[in-house]
C-alpha positions in Angstrom: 4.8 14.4 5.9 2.7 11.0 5.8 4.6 7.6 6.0 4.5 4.7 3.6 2.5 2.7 5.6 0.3 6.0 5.9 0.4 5.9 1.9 -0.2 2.3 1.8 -3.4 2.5 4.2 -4.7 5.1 2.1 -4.7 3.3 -1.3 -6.3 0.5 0.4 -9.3 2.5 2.6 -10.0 5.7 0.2 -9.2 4.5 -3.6 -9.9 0.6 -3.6 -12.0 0.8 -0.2 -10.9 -2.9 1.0 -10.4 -4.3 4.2 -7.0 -5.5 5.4 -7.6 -9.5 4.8 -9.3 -8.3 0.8 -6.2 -6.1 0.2 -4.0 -8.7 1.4 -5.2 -11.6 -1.4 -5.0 -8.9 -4.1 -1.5 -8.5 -3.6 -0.8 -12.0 -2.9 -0.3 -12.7 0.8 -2.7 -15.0 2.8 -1.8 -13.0 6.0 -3.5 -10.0 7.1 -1.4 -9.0 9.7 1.3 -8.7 6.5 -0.8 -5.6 5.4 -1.0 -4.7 9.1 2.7 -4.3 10.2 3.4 -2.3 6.5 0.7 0.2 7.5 2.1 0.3 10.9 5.8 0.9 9.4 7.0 -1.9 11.2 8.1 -3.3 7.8 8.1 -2.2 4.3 7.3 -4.3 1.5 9.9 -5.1 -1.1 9.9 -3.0 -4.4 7.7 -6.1 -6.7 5.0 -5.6 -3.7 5.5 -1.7 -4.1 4.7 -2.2 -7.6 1.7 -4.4 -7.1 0.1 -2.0 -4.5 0.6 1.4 -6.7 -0.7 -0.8 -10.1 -3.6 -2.1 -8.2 -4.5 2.0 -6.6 -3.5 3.8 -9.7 -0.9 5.2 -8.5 2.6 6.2 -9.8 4.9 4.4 -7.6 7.1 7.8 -7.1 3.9 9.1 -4.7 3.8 5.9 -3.1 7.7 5.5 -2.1 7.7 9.5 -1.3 4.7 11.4 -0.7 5.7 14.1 -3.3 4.6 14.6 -6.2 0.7 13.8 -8.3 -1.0 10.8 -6.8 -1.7 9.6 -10.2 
C-alpha cells in the first residue's frame, strides 16, 4: 500500500509534472521544503490543502486520503 506523501508525490511528478518549489506556489506555500516533509510523511497537510492538491491533480480526494478506490 502507497502512503499519502507517496500519493501526494505522484500528483505532483506524473499528472501535473512540477517540481517541488512550482507545486508548492500552486497550493499556496512559499516553502519548498513544505511539499518536501508531506512527501516524506513527516507531516500531512490539513484537509483545505488536501482539497487543493486533489482539485489541482484531478483527483477525487477519497484516492488521495486512501489509496483505494479510481484515481479520478
Amino acid at each position: 500500500m502507497t502512503t499519502l506523501g507517496y500519493r501526494i508525490k505522484h500528483i505532483r511528478e506524473e499528472i501535473l509534472h512540477l517540481n517541488q518549489t512550482d507545486f508548492a506556489e500552486k497550493i499556496g506555500f512559499s516553502r519548498t521544503a513544505t511539499v518536501s516533509d508531506y512527501e516524506k510523511d513527516k507531516r500531512a497537510p490539513d484537509i483545505a490543502v488536501l482539497r487543493k492538491m486533489a482539485s489541482l491533480g484531478a483527483v477525487k480526494i477519497e484516492w488521495l486520503l486512501t489509496g483505494e478506490g479510481p484515481i479520478s
